[in-house]
Backbone as numpy.savetxt, mean C-alpha at the origin, in Angstrom:
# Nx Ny Nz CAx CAy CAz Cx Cy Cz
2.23 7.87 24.48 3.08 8.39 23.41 2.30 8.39 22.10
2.36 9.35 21.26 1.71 9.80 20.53 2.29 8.90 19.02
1.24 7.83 18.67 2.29 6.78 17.10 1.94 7.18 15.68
1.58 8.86 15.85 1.62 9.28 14.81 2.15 10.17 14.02
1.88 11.15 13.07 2.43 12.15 13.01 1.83 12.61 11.47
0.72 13.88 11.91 0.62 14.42 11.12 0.84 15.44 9.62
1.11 15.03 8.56 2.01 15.66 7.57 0.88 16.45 6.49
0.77 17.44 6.00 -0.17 17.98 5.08 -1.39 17.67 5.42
-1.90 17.01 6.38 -3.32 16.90 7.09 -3.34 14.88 6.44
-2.45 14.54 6.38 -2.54 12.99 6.38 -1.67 12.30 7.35
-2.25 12.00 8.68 -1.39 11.19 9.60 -0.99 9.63 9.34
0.07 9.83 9.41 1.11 9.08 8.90 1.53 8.12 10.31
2.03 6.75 10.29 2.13 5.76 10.94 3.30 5.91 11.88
3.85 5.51 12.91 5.21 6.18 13.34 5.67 4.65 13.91
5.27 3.89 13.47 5.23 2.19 13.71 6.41 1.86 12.80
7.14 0.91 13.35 8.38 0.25 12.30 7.82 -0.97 12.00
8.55 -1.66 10.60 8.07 -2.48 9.96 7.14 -3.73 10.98
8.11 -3.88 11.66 8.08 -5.31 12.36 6.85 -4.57 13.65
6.89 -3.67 13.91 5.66 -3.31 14.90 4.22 -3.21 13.98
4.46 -2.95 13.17 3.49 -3.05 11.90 2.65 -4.25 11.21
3.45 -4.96 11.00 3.16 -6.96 11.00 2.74 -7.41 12.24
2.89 -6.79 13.45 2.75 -7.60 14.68 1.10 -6.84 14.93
1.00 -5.29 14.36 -0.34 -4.90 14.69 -1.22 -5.69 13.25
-0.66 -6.02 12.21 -1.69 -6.48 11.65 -2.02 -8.26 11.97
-1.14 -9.16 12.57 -1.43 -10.00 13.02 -2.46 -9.97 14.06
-2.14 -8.94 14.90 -3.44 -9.09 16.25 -4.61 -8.44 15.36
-4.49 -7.78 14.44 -5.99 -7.17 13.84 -6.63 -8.42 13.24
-6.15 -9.59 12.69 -6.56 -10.84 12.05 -7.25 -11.72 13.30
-6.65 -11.43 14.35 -7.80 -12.38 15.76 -8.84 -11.72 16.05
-8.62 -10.05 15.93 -9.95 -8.94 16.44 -11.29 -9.75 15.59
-12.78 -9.50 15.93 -13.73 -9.66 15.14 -14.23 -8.21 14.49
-14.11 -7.83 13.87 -14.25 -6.47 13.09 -15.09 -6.65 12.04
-16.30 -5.44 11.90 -17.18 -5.53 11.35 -17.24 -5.27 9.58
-15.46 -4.71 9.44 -15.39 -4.36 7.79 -13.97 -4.62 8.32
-13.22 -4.12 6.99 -11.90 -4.68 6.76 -10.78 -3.32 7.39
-9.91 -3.84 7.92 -8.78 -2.94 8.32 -8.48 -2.35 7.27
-8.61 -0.75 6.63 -7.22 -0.45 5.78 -6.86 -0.07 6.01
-5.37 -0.42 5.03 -3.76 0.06 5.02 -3.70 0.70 4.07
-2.90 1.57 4.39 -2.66 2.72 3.12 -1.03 2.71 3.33
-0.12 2.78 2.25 0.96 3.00 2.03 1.25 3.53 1.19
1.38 5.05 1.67 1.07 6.53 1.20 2.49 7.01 0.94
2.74 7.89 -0.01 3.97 8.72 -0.45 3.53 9.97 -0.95
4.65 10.90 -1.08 3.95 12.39 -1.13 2.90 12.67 -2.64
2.93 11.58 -3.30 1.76 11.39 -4.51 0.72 11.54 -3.45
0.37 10.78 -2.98 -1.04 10.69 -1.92 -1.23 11.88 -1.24
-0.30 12.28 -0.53 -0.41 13.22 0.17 -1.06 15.06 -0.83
-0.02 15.21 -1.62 -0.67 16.45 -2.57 -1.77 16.16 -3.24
-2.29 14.62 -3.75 -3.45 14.26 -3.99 -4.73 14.24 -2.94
-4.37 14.15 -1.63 -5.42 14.54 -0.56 -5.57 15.92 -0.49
-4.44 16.55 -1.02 -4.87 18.19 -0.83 -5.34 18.49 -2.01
-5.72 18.08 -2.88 -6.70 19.00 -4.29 -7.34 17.70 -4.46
-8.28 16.57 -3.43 -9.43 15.93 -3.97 -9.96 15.95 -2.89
-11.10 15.89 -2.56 -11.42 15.79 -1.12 -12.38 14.39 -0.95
-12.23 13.22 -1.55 -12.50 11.86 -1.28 -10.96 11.32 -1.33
-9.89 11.63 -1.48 -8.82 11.20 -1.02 -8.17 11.71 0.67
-9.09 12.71 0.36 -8.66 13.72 2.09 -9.74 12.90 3.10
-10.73 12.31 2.68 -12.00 11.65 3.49 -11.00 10.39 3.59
-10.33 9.52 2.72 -10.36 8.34 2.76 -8.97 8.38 4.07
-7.99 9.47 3.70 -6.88 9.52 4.83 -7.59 9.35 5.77
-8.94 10.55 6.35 -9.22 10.65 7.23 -9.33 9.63 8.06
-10.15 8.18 7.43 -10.92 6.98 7.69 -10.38 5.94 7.99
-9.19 6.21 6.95 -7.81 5.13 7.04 -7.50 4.12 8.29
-7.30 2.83 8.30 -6.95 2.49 10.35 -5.61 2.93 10.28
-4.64 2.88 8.96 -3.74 2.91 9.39 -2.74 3.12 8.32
-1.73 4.64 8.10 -1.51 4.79 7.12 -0.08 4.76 7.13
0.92 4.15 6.21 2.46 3.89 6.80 3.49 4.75 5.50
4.47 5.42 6.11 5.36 5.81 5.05 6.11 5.36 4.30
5.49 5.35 3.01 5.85 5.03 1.72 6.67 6.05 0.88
8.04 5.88 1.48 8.71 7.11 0.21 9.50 7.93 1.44
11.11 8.07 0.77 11.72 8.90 1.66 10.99 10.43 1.65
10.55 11.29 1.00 9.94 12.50 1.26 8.93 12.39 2.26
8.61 11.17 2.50 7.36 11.10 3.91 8.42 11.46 5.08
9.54 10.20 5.19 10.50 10.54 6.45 11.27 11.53 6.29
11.61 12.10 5.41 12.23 13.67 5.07 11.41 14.75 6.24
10.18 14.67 5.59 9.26 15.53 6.03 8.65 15.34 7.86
9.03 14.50 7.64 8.53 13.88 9.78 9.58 14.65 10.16
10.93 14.44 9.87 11.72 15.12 10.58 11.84 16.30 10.43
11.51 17.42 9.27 11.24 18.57 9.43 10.38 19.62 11.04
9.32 18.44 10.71 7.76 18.90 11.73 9.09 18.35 12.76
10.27 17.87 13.31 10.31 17.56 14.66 9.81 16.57 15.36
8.69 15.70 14.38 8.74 14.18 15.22 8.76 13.10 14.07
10.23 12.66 14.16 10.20 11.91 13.08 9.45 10.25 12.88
9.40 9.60 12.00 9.17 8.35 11.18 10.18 7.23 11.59
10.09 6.16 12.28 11.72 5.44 12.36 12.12 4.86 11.49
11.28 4.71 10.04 11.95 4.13 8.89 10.49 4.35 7.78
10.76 4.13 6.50 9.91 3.44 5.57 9.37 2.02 5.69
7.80 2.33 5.71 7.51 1.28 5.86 6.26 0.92 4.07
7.73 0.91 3.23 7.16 0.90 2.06 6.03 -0.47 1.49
5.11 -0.28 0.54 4.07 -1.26 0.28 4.90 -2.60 -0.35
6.02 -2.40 -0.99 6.52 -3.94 -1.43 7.02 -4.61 -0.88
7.88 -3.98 0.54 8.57 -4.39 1.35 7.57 -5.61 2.46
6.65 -4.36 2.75 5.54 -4.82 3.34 4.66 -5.77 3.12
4.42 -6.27 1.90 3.39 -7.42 1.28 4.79 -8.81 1.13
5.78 -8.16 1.29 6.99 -9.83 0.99 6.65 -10.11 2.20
6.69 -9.16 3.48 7.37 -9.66 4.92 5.56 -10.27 5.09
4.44 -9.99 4.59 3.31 -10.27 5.07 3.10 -11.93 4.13
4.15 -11.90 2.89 3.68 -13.01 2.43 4.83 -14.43 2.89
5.99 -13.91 3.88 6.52 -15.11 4.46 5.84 -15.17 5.82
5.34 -14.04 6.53 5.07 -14.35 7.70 3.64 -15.57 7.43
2.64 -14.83 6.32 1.79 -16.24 5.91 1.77 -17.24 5.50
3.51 -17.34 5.11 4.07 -19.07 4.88 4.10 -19.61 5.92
4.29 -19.10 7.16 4.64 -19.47 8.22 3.46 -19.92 9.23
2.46 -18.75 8.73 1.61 -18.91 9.66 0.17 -19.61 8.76
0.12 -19.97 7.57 -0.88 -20.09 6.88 -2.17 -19.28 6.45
-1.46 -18.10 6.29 -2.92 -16.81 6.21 -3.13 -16.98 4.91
-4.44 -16.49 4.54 -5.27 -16.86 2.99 -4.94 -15.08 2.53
-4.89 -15.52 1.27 -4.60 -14.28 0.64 -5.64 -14.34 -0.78
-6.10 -13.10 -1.04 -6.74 -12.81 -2.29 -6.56 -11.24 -2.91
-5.75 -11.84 -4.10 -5.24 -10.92 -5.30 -5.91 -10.47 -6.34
-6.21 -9.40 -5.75 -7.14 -8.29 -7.44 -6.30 -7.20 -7.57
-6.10 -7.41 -9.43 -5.67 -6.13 -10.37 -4.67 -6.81 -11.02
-4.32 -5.76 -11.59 -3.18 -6.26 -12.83 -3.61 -6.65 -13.66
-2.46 -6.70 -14.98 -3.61 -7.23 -16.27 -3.36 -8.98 -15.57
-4.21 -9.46 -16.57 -4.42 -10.99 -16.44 -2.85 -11.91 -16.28
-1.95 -11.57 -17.27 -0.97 -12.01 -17.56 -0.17 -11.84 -16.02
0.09 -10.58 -15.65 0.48 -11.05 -14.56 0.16 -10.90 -13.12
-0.66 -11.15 -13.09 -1.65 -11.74 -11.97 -1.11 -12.93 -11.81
-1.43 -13.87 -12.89 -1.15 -15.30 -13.05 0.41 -15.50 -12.50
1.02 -14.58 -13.36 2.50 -15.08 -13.05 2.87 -14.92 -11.89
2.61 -13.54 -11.34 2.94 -13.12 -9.84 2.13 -14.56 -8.67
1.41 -14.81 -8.97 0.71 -15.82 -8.03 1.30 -17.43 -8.49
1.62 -17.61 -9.79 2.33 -19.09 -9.81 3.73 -18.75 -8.76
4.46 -17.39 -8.90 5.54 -17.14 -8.09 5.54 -17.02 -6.82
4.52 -16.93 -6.38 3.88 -16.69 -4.62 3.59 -18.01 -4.15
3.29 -19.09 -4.89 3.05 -20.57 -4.94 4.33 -20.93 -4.55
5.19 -20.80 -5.88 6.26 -21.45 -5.43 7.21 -21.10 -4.48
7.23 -19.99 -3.91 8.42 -18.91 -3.22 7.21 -19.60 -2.12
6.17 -19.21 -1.25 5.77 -19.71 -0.43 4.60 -20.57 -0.07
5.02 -22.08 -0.26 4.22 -22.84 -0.68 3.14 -22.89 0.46
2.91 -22.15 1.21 2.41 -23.17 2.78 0.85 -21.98 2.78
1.17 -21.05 1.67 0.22 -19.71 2.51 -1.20 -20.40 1.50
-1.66 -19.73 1.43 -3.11 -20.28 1.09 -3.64 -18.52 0.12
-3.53 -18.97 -1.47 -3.85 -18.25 -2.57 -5.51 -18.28 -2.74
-6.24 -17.69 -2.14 -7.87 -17.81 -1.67 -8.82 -18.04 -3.22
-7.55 -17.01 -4.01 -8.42 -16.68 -5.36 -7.22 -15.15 -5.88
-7.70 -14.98 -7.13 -6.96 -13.84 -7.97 -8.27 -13.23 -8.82
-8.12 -11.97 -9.72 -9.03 -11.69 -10.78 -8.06 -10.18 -11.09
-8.10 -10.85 -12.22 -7.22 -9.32 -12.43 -8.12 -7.71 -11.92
-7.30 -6.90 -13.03 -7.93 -5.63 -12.58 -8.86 -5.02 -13.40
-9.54 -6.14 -14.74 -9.96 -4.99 -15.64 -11.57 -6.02 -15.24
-12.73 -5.81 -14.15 -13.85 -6.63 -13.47 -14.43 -5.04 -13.35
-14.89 -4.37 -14.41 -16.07 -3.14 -14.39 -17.49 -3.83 -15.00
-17.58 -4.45 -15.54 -18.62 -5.21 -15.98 -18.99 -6.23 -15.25
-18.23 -7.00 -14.05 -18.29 -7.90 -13.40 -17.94 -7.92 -11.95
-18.16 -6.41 -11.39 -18.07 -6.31 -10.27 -18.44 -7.25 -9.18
-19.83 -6.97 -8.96 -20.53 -7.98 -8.42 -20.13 -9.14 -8.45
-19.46 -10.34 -9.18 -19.24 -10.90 -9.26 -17.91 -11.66 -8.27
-17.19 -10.20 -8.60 -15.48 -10.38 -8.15 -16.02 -10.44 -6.75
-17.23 -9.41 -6.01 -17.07 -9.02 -4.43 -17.83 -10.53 -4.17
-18.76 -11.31 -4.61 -18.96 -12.45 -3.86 -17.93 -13.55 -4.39
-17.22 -13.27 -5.26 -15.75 -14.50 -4.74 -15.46 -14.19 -3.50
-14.83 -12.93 -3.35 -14.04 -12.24 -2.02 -14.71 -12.79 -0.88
-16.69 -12.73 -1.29 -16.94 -12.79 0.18 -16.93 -14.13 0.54
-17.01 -14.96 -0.42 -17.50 -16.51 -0.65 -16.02 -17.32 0.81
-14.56 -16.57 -0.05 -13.60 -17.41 0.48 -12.94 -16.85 1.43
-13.50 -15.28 2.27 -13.20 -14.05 2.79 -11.62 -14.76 3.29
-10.68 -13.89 2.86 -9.67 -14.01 2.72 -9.03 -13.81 3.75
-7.60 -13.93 4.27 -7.38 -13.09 5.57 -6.89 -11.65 5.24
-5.82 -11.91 3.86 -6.03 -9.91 3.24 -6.35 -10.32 2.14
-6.79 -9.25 1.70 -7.22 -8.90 0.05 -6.05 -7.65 -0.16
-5.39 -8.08 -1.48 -4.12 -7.22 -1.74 -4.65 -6.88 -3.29
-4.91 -5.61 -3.04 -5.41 -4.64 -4.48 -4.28 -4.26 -4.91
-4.13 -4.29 -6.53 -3.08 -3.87 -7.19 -3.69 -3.21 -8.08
-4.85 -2.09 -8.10 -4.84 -1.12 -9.28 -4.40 0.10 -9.62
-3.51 0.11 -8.84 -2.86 1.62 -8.79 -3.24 2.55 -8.28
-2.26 3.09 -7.05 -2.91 4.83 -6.61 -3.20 6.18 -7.61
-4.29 6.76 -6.97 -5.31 6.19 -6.18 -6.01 5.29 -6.07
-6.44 4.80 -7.21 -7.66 4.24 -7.75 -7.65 3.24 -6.68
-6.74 2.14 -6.34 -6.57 1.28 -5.41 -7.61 2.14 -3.96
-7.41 2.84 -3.72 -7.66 2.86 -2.39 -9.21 3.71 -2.00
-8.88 4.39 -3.43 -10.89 4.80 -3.47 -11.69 3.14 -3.61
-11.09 2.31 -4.36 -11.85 1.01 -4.37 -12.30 0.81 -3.21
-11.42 0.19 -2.71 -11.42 -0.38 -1.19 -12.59 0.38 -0.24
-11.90 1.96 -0.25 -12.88 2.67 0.91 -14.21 2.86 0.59
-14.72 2.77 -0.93 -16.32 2.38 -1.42 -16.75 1.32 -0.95
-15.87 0.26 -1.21 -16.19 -0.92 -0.92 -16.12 -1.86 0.38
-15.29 -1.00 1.11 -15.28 -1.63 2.46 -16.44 -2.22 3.29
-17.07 -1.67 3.12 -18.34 -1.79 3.88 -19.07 -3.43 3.67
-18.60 -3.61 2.19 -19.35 -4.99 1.63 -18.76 -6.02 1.50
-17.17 -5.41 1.95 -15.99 -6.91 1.43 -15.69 -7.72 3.18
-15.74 -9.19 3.19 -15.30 -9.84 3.94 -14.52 -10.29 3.92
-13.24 -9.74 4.24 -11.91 -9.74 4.81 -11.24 -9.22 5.62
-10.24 -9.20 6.33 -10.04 -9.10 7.63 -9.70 -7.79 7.59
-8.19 -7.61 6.47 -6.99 -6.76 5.98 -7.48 -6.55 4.90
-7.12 -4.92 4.20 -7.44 -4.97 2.82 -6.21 -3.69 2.70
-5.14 -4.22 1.20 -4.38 -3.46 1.54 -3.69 -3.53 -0.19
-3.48 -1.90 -0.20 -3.70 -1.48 -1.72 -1.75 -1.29 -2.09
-1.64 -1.97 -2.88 0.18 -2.41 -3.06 0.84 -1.86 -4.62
0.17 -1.34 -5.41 0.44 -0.71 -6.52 0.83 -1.76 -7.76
1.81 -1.14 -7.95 2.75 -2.46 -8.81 3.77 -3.22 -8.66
3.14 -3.29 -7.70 4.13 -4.97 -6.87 4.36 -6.05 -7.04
2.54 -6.22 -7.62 2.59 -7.65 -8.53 2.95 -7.66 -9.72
3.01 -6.63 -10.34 4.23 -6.62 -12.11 5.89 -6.62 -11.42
6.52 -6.54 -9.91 7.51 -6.73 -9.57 7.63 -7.76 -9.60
6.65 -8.26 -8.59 6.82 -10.19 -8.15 6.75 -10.66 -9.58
6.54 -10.50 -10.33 5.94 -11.09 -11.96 6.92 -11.43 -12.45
8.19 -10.43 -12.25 9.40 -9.78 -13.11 8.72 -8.95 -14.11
7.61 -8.34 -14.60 7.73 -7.51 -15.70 7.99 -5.98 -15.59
8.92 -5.79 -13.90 8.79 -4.59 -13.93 10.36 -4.97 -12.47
11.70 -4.26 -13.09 12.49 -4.00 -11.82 11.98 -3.00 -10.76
12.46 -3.88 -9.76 12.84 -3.33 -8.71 14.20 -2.22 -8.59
14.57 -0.77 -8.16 15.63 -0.57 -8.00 16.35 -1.23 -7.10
17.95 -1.08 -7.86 18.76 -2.44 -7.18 19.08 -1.66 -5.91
19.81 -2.83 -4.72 19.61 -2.31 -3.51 20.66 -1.23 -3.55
21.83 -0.69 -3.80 22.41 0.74 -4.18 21.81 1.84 -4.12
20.99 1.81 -5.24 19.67 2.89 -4.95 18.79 3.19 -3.76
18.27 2.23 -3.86 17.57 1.87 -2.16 18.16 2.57 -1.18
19.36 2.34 -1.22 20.42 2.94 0.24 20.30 4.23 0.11
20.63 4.74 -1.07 20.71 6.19 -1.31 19.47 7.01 -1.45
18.67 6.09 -1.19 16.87 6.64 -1.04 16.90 7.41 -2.39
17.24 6.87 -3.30 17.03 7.42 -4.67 16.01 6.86 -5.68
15.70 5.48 -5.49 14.73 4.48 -5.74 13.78 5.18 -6.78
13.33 6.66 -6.02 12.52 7.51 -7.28 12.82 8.23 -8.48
13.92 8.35 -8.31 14.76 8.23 -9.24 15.27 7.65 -10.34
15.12 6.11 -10.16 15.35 5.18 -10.35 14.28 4.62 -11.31
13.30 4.85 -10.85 11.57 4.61 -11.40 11.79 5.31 -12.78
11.86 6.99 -12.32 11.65 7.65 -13.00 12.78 7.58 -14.37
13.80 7.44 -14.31 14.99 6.78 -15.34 14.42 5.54 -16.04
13.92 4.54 -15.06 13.71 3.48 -16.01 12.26 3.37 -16.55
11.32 4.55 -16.09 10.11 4.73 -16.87 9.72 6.00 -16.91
10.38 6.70 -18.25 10.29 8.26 -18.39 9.11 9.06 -18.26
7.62 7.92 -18.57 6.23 8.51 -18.25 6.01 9.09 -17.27
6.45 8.41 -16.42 6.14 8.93 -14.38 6.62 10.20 -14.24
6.86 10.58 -15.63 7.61 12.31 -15.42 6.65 13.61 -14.75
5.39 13.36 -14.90 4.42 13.69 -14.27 3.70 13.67 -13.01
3.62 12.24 -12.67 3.34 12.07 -11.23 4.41 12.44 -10.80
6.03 12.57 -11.10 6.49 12.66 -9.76 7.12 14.62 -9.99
5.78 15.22 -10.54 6.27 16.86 -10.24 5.14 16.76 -9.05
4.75 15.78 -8.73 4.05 15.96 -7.23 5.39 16.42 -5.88
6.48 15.56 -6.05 7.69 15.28 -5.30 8.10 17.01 -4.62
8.57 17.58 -6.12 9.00 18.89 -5.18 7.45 19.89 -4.87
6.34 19.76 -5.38 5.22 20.35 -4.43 5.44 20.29 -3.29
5.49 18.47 -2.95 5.25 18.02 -1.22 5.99 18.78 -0.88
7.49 18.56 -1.18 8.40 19.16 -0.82 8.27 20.22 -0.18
7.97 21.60 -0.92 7.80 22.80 -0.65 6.56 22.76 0.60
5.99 22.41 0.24 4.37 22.98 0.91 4.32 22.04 2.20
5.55 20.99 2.80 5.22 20.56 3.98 6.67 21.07 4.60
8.07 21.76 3.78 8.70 22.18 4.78 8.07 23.97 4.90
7.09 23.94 4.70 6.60 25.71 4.75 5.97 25.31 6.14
4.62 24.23 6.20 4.19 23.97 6.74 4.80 23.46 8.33
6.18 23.02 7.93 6.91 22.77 9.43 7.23 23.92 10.09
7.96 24.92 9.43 8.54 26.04 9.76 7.62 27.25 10.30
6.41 26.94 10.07 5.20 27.48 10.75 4.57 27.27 12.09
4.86 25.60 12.17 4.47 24.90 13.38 5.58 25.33 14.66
């Protein structure tokens, strides 16, 4: 059976949350010669793989890319093989940071400004005391690259969770893969200004009503831009179904 499903030329994950945690647990026993990435992609990514072509390389390369954003599962079910849920990046880094309370996995946090880095990780301390915080460095290390990648390699983490924002997050990673020792490497946006509190979450209401972008976009009028990506996808992957 086929666990994928191709959308605008970025194949997309067809794995549910919990099948998702269970493949990145067995990827943490594999011995692998660079780091697994995860991509947790929404139709930003997607119209951005179609007018860059190192974002269309990095889909390509991806181990494994999961739907982020109801217009991803909108669009599966257009093409006729749908998505069984969102398997969004914040959702995904909570359930990865109790399953590592549980299980003791090491974690290492880059990006964000300084301020909350700190905070998001005193809050990851206390919410789950048992996991193991490898190291942090915020996101502004252009002068001190080198530096940041032999922390990483020094305490090789079990994931490394990048927070500099898509894209930028995930061109990092796929430059850098090659040199970072860690198991998982997996690019989460602004998750850690969530965990921080300096940034809501939409309340779960929204959520239900898969309006969430909506929601963003109301409570931060800037994003008025990234999200005229939304009705592009829109258009150009139900053209693309109706063709298939």
């Amino acid at each position: 059976m086929n666990n994928k499903v191709e959308i605008l030329g970025v194949p997309f994950s067809k794995l549910t949350m919990k099948e998702t945690l269970d493949l990145l647990e067995k990827t943490l026993q594999d011995n692998q010669d660079k780091p697994f990435h995860l991509i947790t992609a929404n139709p930003e990514f997607v119209v951005g793989a179609l007018q860059e072509p190192i974002l269309e390389e990095i889909a390509a390369e991806a181990d494994l890319i999961t739907p982020d954003g109801i217009g991803i599962v909108m669009a599966s079910r257009w093409y006729g093989d749908p998505v069984p849920e969102r398997v969004a990046g914040y959702d995904l880094l909570l359930q990865l940071l109790e399953e590592g309370n549980r299980k003791k996995w090491s974690f290492y946090f880059l990006g964000s400004s300084e301020e909350v880095s700190e905070l998001a990780t005193d809050k990851i301390k206390e919410r789950y005391p048992n996991l193991i915080i490898a190291g942090r460095h915020n996101g502004f290390f252009k002068d001190k690259e080198a530096e940041v990648l032999a922390e990483i390699n020094t305490v090789k983490p079990d994931f490394l969770i990048v927070a500099l924002g898509a894209p930028r997050q995930e061109v990092w990673i796929h430059q850098k893969k090659a040199f970072l020792h860690t198991k998982i490497a997996i690019g989460v946006g602004g998750s850690l200004d969530v965990i921080a509190g300096k940034v809501k979450r939409a309340p779960l209401f929204w959520q239900k009503l898969n309006l969430e972008w909506f929601y963003r976009l109301i409570s931060q009028p800037s994003r008025w831009k990234r999200q005229l990506a939304l009705p592009k996808f829109a258009l150009k992957a139900y053209i693309a179904a109706k063709k298939k």
